[in-house]
C-alpha positions as CSV (number, residue, x, y, z in Angstrom):
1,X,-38.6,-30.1,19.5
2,X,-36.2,-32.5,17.6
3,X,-33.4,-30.2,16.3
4,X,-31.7,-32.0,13.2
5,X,-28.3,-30.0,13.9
6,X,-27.9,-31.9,17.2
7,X,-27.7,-35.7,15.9
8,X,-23.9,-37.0,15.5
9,X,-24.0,-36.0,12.1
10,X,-25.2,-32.4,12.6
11,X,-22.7,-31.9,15.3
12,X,-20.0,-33.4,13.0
13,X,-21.3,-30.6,10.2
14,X,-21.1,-28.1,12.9
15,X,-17.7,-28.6,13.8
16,X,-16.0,-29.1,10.5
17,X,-17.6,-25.7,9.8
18,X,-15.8,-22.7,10.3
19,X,-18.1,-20.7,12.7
20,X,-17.5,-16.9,13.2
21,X,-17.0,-17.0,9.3
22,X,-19.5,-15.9,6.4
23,X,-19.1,-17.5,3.3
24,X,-18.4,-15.9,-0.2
25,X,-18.5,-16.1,-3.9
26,X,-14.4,-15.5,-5.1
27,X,-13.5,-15.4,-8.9
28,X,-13.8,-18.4,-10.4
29,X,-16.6,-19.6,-8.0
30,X,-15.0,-21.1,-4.8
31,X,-16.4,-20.2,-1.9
32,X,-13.6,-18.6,0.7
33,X,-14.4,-17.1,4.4
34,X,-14.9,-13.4,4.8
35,X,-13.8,-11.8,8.0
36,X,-16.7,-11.0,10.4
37,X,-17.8,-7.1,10.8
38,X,-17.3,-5.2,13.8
39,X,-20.5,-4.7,15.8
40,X,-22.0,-8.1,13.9
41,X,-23.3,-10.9,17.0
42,X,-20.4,-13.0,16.8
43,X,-18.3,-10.2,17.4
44,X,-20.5,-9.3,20.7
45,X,-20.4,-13.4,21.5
46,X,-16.6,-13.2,21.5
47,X,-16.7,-9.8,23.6
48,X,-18.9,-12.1,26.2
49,X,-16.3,-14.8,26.7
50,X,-15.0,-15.1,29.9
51,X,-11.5,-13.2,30.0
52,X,-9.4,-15.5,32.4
53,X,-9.6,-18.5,29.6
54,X,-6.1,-20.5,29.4
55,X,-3.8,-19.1,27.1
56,X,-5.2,-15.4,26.4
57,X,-3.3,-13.7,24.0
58,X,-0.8,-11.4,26.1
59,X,-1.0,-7.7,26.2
60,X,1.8,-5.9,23.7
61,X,4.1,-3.9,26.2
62,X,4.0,-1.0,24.0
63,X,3.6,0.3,20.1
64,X,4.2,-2.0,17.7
65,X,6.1,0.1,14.4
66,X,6.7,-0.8,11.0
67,X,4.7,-4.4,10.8
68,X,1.6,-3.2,9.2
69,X,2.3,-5.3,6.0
70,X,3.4,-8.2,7.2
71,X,0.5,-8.1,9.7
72,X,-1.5,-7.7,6.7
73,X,0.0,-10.6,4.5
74,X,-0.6,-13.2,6.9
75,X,-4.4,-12.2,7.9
76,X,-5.1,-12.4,4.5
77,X,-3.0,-16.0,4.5
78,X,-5.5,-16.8,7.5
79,X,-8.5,-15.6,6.5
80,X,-8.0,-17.5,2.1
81,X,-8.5,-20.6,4.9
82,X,-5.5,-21.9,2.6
83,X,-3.0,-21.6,5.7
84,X,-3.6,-24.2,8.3
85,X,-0.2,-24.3,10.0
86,X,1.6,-21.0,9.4
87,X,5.2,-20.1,10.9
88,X,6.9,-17.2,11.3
89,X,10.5,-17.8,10.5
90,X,13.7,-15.5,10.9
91,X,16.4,-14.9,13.3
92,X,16.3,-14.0,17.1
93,X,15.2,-10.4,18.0
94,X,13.6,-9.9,14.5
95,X,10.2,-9.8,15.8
96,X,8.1,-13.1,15.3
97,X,6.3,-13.3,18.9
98,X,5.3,-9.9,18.6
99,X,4.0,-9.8,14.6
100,X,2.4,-13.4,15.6
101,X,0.6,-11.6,18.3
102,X,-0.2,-8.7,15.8
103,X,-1.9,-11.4,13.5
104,X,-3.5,-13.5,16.2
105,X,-5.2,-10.5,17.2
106,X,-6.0,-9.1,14.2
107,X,-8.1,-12.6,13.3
108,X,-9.1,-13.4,16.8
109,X,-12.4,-12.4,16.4
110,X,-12.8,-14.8,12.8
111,X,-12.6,-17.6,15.4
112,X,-15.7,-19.0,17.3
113,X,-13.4,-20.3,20.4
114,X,-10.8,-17.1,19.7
115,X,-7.2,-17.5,19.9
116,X,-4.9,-18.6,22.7
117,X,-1.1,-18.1,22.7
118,X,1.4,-21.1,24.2
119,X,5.1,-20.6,24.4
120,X,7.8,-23.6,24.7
121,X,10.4,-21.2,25.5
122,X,11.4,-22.6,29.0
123,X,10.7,-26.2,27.7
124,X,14.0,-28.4,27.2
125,X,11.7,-31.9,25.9
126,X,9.8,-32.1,22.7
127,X,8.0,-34.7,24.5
128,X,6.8,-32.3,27.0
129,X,5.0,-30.1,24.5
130,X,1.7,-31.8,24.9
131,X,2.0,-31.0,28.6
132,X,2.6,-27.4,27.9
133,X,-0.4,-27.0,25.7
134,X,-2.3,-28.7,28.6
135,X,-1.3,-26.3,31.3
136,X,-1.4,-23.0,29.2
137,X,-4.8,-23.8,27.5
138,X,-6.0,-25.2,31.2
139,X,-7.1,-28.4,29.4
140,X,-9.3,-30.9,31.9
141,X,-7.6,-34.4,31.6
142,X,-9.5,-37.2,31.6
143,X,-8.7,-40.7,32.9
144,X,-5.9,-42.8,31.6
145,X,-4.9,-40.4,28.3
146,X,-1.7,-38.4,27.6
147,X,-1.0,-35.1,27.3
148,X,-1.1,-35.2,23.5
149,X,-4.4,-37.5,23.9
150,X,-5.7,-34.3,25.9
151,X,-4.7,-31.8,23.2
152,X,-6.4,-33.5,20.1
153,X,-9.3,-34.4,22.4
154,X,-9.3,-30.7,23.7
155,X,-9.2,-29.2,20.0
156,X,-11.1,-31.5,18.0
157,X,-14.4,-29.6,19.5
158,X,-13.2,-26.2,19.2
159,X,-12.9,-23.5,15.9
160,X,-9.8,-21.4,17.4
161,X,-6.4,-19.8,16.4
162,X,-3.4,-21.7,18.0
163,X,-0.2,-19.4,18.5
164,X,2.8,-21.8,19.5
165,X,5.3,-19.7,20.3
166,X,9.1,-20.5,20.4
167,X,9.5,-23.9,18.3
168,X,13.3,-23.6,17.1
169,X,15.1,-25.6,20.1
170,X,12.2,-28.6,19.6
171,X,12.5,-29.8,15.9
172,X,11.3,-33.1,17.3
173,X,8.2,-32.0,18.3
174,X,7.3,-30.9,14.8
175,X,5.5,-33.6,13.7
176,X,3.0,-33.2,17.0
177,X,2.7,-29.9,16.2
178,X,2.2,-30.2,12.4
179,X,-0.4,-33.3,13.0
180,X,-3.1,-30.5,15.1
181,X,-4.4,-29.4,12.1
182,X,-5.7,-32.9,10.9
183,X,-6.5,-33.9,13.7
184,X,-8.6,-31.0,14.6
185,X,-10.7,-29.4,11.8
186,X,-11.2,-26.0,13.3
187,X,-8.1,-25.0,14.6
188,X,-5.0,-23.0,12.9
189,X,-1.8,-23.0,13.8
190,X,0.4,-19.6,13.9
191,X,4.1,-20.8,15.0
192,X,7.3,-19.4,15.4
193,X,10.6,-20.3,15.1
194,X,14.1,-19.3,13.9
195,X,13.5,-21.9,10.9
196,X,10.7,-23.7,9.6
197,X,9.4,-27.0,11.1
198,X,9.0,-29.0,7.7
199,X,6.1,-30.7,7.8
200,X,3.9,-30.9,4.8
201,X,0.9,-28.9,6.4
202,X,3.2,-25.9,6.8
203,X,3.2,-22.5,5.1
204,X,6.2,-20.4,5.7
205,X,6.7,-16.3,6.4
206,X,10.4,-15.3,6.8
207,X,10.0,-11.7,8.8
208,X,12.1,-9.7,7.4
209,X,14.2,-6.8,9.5
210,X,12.8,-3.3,9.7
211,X,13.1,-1.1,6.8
212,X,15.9,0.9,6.3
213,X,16.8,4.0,4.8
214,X,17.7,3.3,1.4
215,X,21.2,4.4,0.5
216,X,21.8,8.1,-0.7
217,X,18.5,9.7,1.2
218,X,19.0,12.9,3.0
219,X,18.5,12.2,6.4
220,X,16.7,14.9,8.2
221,X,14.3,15.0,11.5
222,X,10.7,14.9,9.3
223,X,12.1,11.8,7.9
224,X,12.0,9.3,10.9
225,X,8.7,8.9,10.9
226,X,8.6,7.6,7.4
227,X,11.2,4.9,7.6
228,X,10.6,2.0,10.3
229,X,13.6,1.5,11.5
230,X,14.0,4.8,12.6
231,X,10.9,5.4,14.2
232,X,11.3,2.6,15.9
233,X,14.5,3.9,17.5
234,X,13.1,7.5,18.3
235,X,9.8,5.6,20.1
236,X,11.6,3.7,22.8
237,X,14.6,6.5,23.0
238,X,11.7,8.5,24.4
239,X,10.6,5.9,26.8
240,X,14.1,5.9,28.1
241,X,14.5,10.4,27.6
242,X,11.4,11.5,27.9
243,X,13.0,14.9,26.5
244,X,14.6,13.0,23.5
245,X,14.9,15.2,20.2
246,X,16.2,15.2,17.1
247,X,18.7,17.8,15.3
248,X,19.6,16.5,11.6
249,X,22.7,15.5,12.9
250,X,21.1,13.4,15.1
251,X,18.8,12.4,12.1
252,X,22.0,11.1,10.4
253,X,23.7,9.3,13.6
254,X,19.9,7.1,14.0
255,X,20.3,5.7,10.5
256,X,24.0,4.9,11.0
257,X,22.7,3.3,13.8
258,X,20.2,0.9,12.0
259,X,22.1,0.4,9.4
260,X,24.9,-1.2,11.1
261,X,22.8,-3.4,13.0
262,X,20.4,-4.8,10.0
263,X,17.4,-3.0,11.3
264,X,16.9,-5.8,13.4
265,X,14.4,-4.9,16.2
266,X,16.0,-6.3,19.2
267,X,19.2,-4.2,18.4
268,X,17.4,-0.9,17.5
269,X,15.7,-1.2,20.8
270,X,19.1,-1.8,23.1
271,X,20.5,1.0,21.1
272,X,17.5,3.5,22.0
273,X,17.6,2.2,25.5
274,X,21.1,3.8,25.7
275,X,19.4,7.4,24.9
276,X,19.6,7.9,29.1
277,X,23.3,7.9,28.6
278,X,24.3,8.7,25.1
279,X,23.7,10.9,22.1
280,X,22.8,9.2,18.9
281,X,26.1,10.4,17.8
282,X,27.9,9.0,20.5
283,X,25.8,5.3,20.1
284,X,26.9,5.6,16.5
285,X,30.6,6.3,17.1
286,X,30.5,3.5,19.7
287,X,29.5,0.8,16.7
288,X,32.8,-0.9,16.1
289,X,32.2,-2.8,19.7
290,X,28.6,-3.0,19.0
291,X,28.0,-5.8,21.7
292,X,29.0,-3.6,24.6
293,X,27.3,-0.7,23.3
294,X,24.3,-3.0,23.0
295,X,23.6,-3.4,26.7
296,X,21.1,-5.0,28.8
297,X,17.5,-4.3,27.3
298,X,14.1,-5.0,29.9
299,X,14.3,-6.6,32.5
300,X,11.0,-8.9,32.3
301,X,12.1,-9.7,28.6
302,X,13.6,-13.5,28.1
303,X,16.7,-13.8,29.6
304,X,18.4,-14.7,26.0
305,X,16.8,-11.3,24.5
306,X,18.0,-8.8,27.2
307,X,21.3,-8.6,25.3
308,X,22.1,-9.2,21.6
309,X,25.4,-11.2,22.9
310,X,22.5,-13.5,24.7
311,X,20.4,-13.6,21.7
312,X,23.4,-14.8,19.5
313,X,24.6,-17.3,21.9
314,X,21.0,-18.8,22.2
315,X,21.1,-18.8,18.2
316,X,24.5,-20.3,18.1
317,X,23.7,-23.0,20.9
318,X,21.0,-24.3,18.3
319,X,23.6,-25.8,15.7
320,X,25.2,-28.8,15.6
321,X,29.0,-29.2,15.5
322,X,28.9,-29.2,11.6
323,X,27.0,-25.9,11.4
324,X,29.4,-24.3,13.9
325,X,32.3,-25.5,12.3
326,X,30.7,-23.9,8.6
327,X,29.8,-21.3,10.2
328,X,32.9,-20.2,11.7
329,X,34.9,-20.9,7.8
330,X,31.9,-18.9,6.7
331,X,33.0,-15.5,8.4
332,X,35.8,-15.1,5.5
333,X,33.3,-13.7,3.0
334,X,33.1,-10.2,4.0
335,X,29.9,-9.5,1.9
336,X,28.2,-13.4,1.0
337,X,29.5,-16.3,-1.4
338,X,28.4,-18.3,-4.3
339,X,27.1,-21.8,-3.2
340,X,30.2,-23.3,-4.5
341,X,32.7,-21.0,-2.7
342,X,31.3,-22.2,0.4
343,X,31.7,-25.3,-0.2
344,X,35.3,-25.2,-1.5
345,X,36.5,-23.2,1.8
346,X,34.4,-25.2,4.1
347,X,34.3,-28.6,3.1
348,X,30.8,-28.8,4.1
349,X,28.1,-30.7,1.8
350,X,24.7,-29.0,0.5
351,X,22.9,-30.5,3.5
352,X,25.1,-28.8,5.8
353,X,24.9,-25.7,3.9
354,X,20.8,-25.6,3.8
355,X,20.3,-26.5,7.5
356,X,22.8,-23.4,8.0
357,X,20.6,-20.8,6.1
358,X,17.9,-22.4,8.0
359,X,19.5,-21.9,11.1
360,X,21.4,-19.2,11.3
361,X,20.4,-16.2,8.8
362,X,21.5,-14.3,11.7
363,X,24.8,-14.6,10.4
364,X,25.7,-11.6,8.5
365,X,24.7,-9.6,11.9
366,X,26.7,-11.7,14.1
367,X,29.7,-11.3,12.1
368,X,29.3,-7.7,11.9
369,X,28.8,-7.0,15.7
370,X,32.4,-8.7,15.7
371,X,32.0,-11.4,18.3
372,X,34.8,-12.5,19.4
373,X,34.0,-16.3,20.0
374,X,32.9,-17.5,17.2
């Protein structure tokens, strides 16, 4: 029997449709996609798929604390169908991959093809992004077209969630990446990267640090739980000390501990990992040469994450000569500066000073952990 749906036109209808999506009546009468239900048939489809697909989302190595509204924000940015290209901006060890991960799996199932994860960290080439995308996605090639050629041709025919991880060293690839979206009605790019790649498709999330203590609370053992930064420190200290516990002393010693390093993630975990060794006391008391106390976190983690000295370096490496030289005029303001102070001790112009917040909102950290080489 003649099936309408399959003529070109049906088929173009069929892919410019979101599938795995119900439609639904939203104030003011747009219709917006609705995530699917557990237990509905395109949920069972999607459980059917064969597991050893190119580019499956990896595995989290363990709990993931203190991300539940972020996670939130951006599946709801996903699922308004208003965010085509979304990144996930902020500085190194903040937590992108793994709150990208937390979103791409939350929505994964909102997808007809599902999501697959690609990472450009070991790449040095924009141009050899296409090829990237190619191997991780296990993308046939056909005769006589690029890498890039493959990707569009690839994605064009599929309704899936693209997580490109690791953008900030490639700026030049920006353009391929922000093009995927036009090119390829069903697909959704999640990227991340220490700024944003400014193209005009892109919505922006800065991922902020973990939450702190706020200043004055009584610090006592029942209260780790509640703040995210410190939870996060007492569940890998007990990965490291299976017998880790906490007196109220060491209650105040944790938040010491977060606070001087921003509740940045990355920090908070090399800090717990030194539980084996020291008190939280000890850690805390240890904070004025905060790099050494910091040491070398896993050892299947990125080489520039397994210490916050190889974090900052990799974040440093990324400016140009102008941004270092700002930046290093910039470490006189002990506690921030007015635009125009920063431009009166550092000669630099408003260009300079913008591709610098961009770049390096890692600052205040790295002044604070006192390295000595910038």
């Amino acid at each position: 029997m003649h099936d309408p749906a399959l003529t070109d036109d049906g088929l173009r209808e069929r892919r410019a449709r979101p599938r795995g999506l119900a439609a639904v009546e939203v104030d003011g009468g747009d219709v917006a996609p609705a995530p699917l239900a557990r237990g509905s048939a395109a949920e069972s489809e999607r459980k059917r798929r064969p597991a050893g697909r190119g580019g499956a989302l990896p595995a989290a190595p363990n709990a993931t604390i203190g991300r539940a509204r972020d996670v939130a924000a951006n599946v709801g940015r996903l699922r308004a169908g208003g965010a085509r290209l979304l990144t996930l901006t902020g500085p190194g060890g903040v937590g992108k991959t793994r709150l990208a991960l937390e979103v791409a799996r939350a929505v994964e199932v909102d997808f007809a093809d599902g999501a697959r994860f690609v990472s450009l960290a070991a790449l040095e080439e924009p141009e050899g992004v296409g090829a990237v995308i190619v191997s991780s996605l296990a993308i046939p090639p056909l005769a006589g077209e690029s890498a890039d050629e493959a990707v569009e041709r690839f994605l064009a025919a599929k309704h899936l969630l693209l997580v490109i991880d690791n953008c900030e060293h490639l700026p030049a690839a920006a353009p391929f990446i922000g093009r995927l979206p036009g090119a390829c009605p069903g697909v959704t790019v999640l990227a991340t990267s220490r700024e944003s790649l400014a193209v005009q498709a892109e919505q922006v999330h800065p991922v902020p640090p973990l939450a702190l203590a706020k200043p004055g609370t009584q610090i006592h053992g029942d209260t780790l739980a509640r703040v995210d930064a410190l939870a996060l420190f007492c569940e890998r200290a007990r990965a490291h000390d299976p017998g880790f516990d906490v007196s109220d002393g060491d209650a105040e010693a944790i938040a010491e501990i977060c606070r001087r390093v921003d509740g940045l993630p990355l920090a908070i975990e090399l800090a717990a990992a030194r539980c084996g060794l020291l008190s939280a006391g000890e850690i805390a008391q240890r904070l004025d040469t905060v790099l050494n106390v910091l040491g070398t976190g896993a050892r299947d983690a990125p080489a520039r994450q397994q210490t916050l000295r190889a974090t900052l370096d990799w974040s440093h490496s990324l400016l140009d000569d102008d941004e270092r030289s700002c930046f290093a005029r910039l470490a006189v303001f002990a506690g921030g500066a007015t635009v125009q102070a920063a431009e009166t001790i550092t000669g630099a112009g408003l260009d300079t000073l913008d591709r610098l917040v961009a770049r390096a909102c890692w600052c205040a950290t790295a002044r604070r952990m006192g390295s000595p080489d910038w």
